[in-house]
Backbone bond lengths (Angstrom), bond angles and torsions (degrees), N, CA, C in turn:
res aa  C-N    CA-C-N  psi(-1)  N-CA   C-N-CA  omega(-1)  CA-C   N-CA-C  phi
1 X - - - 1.450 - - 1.529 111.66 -
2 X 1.482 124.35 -27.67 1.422 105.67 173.54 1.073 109.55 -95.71
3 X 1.322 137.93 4.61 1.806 111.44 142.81 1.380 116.68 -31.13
4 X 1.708 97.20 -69.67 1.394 118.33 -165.54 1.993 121.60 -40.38
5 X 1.814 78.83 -44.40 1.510 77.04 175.90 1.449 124.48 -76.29
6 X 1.283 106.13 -40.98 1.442 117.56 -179.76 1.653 115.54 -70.66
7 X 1.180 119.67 -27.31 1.607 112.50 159.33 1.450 101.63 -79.32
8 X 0.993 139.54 -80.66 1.456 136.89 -176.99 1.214 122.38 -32.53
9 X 1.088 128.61 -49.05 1.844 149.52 -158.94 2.076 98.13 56.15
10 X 1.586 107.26 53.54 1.177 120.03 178.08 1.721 98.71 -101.61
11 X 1.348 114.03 157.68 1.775 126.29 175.47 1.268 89.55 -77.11
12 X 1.215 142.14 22.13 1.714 115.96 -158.79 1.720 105.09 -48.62
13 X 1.168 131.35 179.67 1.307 149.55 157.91 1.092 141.24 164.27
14 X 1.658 138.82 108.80 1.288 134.97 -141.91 1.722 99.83 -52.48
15 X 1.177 94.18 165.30 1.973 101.58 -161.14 1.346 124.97 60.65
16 X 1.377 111.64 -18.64 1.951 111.50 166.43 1.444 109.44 -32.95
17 X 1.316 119.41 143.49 1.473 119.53 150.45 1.444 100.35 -86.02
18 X 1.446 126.82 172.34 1.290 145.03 -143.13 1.814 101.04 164.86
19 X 1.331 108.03 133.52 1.577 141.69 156.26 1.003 128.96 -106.23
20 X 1.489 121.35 104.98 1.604 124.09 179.33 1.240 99.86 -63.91
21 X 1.653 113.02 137.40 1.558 131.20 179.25 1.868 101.24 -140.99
22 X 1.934 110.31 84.02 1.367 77.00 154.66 1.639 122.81 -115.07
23 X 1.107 103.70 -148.90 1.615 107.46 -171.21 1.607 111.08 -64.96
24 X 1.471 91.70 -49.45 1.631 86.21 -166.25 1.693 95.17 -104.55
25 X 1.609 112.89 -178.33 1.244 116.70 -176.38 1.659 110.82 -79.44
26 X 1.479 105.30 133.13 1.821 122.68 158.20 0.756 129.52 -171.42
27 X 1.275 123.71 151.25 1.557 132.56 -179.78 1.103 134.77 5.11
28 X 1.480 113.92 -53.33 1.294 132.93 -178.43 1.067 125.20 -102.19
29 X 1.465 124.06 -0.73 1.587 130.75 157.07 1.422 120.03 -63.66
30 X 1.517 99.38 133.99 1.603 91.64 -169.12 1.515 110.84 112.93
31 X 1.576 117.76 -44.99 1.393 104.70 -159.13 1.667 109.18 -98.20
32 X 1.460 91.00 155.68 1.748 91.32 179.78 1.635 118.47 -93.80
33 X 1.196 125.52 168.86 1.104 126.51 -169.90 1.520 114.47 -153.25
34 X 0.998 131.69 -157.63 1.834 147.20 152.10 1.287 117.26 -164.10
35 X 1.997 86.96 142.43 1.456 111.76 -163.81 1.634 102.51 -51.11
36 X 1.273 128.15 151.21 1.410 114.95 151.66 1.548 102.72 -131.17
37 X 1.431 131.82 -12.20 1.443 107.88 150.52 1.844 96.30 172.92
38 X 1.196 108.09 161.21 1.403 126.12 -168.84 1.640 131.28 -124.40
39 X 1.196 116.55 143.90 1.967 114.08 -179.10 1.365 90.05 -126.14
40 X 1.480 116.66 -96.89 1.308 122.67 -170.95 1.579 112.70 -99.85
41 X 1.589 111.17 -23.56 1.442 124.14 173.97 1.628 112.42 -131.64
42 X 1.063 114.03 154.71 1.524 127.35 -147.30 2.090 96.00 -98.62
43 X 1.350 105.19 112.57 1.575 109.80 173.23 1.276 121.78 -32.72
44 X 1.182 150.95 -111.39 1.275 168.28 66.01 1.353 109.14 -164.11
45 X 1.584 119.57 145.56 1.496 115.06 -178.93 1.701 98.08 -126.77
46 X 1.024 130.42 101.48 1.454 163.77 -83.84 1.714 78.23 -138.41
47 X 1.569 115.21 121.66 1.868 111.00 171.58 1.389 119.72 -22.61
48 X 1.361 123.68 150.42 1.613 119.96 -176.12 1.748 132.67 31.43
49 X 1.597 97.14 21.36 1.704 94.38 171.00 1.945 93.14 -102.04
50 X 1.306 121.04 178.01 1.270 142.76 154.45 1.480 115.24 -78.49
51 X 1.475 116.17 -48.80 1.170 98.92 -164.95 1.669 106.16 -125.35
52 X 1.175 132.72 169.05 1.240 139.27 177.87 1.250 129.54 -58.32
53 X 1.213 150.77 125.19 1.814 136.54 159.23 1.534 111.65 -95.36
54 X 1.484 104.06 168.21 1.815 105.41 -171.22 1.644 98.42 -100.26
55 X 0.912 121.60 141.29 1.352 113.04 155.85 1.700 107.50 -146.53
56 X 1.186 90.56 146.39 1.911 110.30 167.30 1.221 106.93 -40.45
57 X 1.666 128.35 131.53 1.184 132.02 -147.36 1.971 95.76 -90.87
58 X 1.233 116.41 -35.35 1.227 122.82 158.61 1.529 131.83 -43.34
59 X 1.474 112.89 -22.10 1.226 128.32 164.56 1.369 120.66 -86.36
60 X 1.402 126.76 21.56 1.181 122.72 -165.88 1.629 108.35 -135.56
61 X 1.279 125.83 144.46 1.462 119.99 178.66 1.393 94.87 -116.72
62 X 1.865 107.07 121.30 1.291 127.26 153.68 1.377 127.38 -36.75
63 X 1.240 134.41 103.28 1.392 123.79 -175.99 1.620 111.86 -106.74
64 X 1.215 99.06 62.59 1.669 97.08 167.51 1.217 152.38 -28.55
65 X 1.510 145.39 33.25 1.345 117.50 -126.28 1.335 130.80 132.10
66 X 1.741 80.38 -30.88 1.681 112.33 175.15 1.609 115.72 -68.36
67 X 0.913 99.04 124.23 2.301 92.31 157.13 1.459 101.33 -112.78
68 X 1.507 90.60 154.96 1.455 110.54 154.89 1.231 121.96 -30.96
């Protein structure tokens, strides 16, 4: 995770909530998730899935603060 943060200047942190935000419209924009862990791209297992997807840490909105 401090790659992530320190190249990015992202909050990443396993258990963060996080919102995929990308540019153009899909599926998965919009939805929230939590971190469960990071290398070069940030895990996330996205509300009501089982398992995690990767996404570009830039694609993601920090939810600080946030609850469910």
């Amino acid at each position: 995770m401090d790659y992530i943060r320190q190249t990015y200047g992202v909050p990443a942190k396993r258990g963060g909530r996080v919102r995929v935000r990308f540019d153009s419209p899909d599926e998965l924009n919009g939805r929230e998730g939590t971190i469960t862990s990071a290398t070069s791209y940030v895990k996330v297992r996205l509300d009501g899935e089982k398992r995690p997807d990767i996404f570009y840490p830039l694609d993601l909105e920090y939810l600080e603060g946030v609850e469910k």
